[in-house]
Every structure is written in C-alpha cells, then in structure tokens.
N, C-alpha and C positions, 0 to 999 in steps of 0.2 A: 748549670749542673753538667758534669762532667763523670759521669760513672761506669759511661760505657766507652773509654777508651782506649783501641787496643781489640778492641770485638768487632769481629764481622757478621754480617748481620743479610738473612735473605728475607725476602717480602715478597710470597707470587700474590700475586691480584693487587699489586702496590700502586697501581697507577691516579686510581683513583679510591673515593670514599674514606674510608676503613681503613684499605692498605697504605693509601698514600698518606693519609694523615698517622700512620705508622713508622712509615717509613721515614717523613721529615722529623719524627720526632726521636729515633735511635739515631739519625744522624746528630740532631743539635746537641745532644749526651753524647755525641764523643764516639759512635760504633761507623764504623766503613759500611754504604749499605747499597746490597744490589736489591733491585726490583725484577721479578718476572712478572709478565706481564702478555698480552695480546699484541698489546701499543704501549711498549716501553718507550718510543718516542715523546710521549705524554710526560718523561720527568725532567727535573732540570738537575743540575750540578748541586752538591756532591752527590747526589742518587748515580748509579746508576745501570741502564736498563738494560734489559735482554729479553727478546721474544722467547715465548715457552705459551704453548696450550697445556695445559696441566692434564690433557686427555690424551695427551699424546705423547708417552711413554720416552720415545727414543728426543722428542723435541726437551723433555724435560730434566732426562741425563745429559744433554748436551749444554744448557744454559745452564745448572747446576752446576757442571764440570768447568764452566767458561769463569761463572762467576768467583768458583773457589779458587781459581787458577786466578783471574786478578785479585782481588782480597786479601789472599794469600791463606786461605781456609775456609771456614765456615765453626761459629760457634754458635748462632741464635738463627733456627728459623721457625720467620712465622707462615703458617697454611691458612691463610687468607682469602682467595681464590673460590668464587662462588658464583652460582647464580639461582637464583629464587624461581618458582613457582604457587600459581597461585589456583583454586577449586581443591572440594571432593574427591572421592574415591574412584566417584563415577568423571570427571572433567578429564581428565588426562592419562592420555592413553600410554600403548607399553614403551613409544619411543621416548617418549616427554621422562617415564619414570627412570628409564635408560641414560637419557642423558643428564639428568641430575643428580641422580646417584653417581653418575661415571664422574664429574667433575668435583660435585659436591664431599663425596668418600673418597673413590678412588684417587681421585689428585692429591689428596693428602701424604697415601699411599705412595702415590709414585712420586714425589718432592722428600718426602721422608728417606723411601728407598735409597735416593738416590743423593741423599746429603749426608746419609747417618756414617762410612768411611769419615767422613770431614768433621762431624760433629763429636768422633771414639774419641779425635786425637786432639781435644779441646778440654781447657781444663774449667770452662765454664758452659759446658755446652745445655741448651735451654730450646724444647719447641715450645710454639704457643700456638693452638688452634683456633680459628676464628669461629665459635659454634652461633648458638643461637638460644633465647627464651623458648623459642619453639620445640628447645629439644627435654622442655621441661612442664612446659603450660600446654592445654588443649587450647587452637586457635581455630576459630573457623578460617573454612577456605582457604588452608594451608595443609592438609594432607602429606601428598609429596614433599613440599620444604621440609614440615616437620620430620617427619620420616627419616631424611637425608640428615639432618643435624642430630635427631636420636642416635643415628649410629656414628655419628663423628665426636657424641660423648662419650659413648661407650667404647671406642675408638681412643680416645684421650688414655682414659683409664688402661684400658690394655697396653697402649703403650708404654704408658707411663710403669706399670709392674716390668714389662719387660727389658727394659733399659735403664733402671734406676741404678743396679747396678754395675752397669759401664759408665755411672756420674753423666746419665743426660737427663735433666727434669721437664716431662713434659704437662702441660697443664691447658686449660682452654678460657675463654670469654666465653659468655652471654649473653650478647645484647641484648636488651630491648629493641621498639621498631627504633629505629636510627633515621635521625634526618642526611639520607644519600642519594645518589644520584638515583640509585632503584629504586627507591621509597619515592623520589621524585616522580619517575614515570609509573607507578601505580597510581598516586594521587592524579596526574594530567591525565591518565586514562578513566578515570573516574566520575558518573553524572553528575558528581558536584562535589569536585574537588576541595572545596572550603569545608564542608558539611565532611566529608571524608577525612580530613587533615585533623578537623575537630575530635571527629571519631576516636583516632587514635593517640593523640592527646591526652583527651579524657582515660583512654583504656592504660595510662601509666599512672598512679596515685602520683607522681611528681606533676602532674599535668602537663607534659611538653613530650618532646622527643627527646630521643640522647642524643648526641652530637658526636661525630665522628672523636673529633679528639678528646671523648672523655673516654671512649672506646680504646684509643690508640694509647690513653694513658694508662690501664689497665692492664693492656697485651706488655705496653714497656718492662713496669715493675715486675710482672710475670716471668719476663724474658732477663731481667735484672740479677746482678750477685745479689743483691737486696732480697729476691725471693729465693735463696739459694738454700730453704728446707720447705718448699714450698713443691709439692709433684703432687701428680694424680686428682689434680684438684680445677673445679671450675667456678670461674668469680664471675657471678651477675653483675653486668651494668644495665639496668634496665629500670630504671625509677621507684624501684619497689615491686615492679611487677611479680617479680617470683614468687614472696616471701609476706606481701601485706593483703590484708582484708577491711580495707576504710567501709567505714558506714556509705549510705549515700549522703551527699549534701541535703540537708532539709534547707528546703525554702520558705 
C-alpha cells in the first residue's frame, strides 16, 4: 500500500512503542517520516530522528523547524509523546501532577504550535493524538493519567472546531492497556507480574492486550486522505473496552 506518498509525516515519542510502530508504518505507505524523540538515535533509516523534549518549548520549535526544513514541510502530525502515572489522588504530589500534565497536554500544545504554519500550507494536512481509554473509563490507580488524557480529548475536539476550517482534521486514538514498553515495566514492577498481566488481560472483553501496531494502524487511517471527512472524532482500540458489558464467564 502506497497512499501516503508525497506526505510528510512527524511522530514525537516515535522512538519506541506506539510511536515507533507509527512511524514505520507511515513510512511503508509511502509518507517521509521524522521522529521526535528524547533518543532519536533509537530509529533506523527511512525514519528520521531529532531530539525534542516536548516540555521544552524553544527544543521543540527547533526540531520541528529542522524536520520541515528537511521533509520539505509537514502534512501529518502525530502527538504521541507521553508518559504514564500510576495511584490516587492522594499518591502523587503537585510536581508528579506538573510534570504530567506539562508533557502529557502541553507537549501536544507546543508540537502543534509549532507545526500548524506547516500544516496551513498543506493540502492534506491531518493531527492525530495519541489519547487513552483512560480518558473515557474510570480506572483505578490512574488518577493523574486519566486526568491528563481527559484533557487531551477535550483538547482534540477544540482543536479540531478550531482549524477545520483552514482543512486540517484533527482527531485521536484510544487505546486500551497496550502491550509496550510501559506496560512492560509496570508488570516487572509488580508482586506478581503473571497474576498482574492476567489482570489486565481479562479487564479487556477481547481477553489480551492491544498491540502496538494495531494502535499505529488506527492513528495511520486517521492521519490518511482515507479519513479525509473524518475530524473531531476519537476511535477506540481497546478490545471492547469502552463500549461492551459481557456477562461474567460461568463455570
């Protein structure tokens, strides 16, 4: 498949997970694609990368302006770029809720800011934000996360009203838990990571995780002339998690 040929294509947090199974997948369709990244050394060829903390404003107009200056624009970005927290209301105090909101929202914010000149003068221009089930479902011991993804949907939507008009469609994913590198280290961190893995498993009526690249298939079409009446709109991948209420299994 070849449909995105011709489109440039940014990915912050592309290096791994989520992003990077994003980003090799706009490249194999055909789009030119830079990653921002912490550790953009982390991609190989056609990717490619450029350091950006998405927390850091003047880092993120510069890798922005680096990547549209090679590319030779920018038509598709995805805001991918996160990081997770996990307790209550009471667990995490005001720097934790600081720093996850700053990365989590405002990196959005400032990758948008700072791409939207590039995206006016594009005649397919597409964001796709990486949200979360969280920003939908009450989870325990996700407080904070949810919090930060609730306003990156509401975030979506405002965008999206605001720039439809200059032809840029913005829209978001869902995930469910995602088998990633995060999800990784909360399970290794866990008294019993099997029994934990299970856990979450079972909490998706598909019974398993999603998998990064069913994730990155999502954000694709999304970002695609394919969804080209498709705005303001956010698509679960989460195994049914949102949307079903199974019985329990009788034994």
């Amino acid at each position: 498949m070849s449909e995105l040929i011709g489109l440039k294509a940014v990915v912050t947090g592309g290096a791994s997970g989520i992003g990077l199974a994003t980003a090799r997948l706009l490249a194999e369709r055909g789009a030119r694609v830079a990653v921002l990244d912490l550790d953009p050394g982390a991609v190989d060829k056609p990717l490619r990368g450029y350091r950006a903390d998405v927390s850091d404003d003047d880092a993120v107009r510069t890798a922005v302006a680096a990547a549209a200056e090679d590319l030779g624009g920018i038509d598709i970005l995805v805001n991918n770029a996160g990081i997770g927290a996990a307790g209550t209301v009471e667990d995490n105090d005001d720097a934790q809720w600081h720093r996850v909101l700053d990365v989590n929202v405002l990196g959005i914010v400032r990758t948008t800011r700072a791409a939207l000149p590039y995206l006016r003068s594009s005649a397919e221009a597409a964001i796709v934000n990486t949200c979360s089930i969280a920003a939908t479902a009450g989870l325990p011991q996700r407080a904070l996360y949810s919090a930060s993804k609730g306003a990156v949907l509401s975030l979506t939507l405002a965008m999206a009203a605001d720039h439809v008009r200059e032809g840029i469609r913005v829209n978001c994913v869902n995930p469910g838990t995602a088998d990633t590198p995060w999800v990784g280290r909360l399970l290794d961190a866990a008294d019993d990571p099997v029994a934990e893995r299970a856990a979450l498993d079972a909490r998706q009526p598909m019974g398993r995780l999603v998998t990064a690249d069913e994730v990155a298939a999502a954000i694709v079409y999304l970002a695609s002339p394919a969804a080209g009446s498709v705005t303001g709109t956010s698509l679960a991948v989460d195994g049914g998690m949102q949307g079903l209420r199974l019985r329990p299994v009788q034994n």
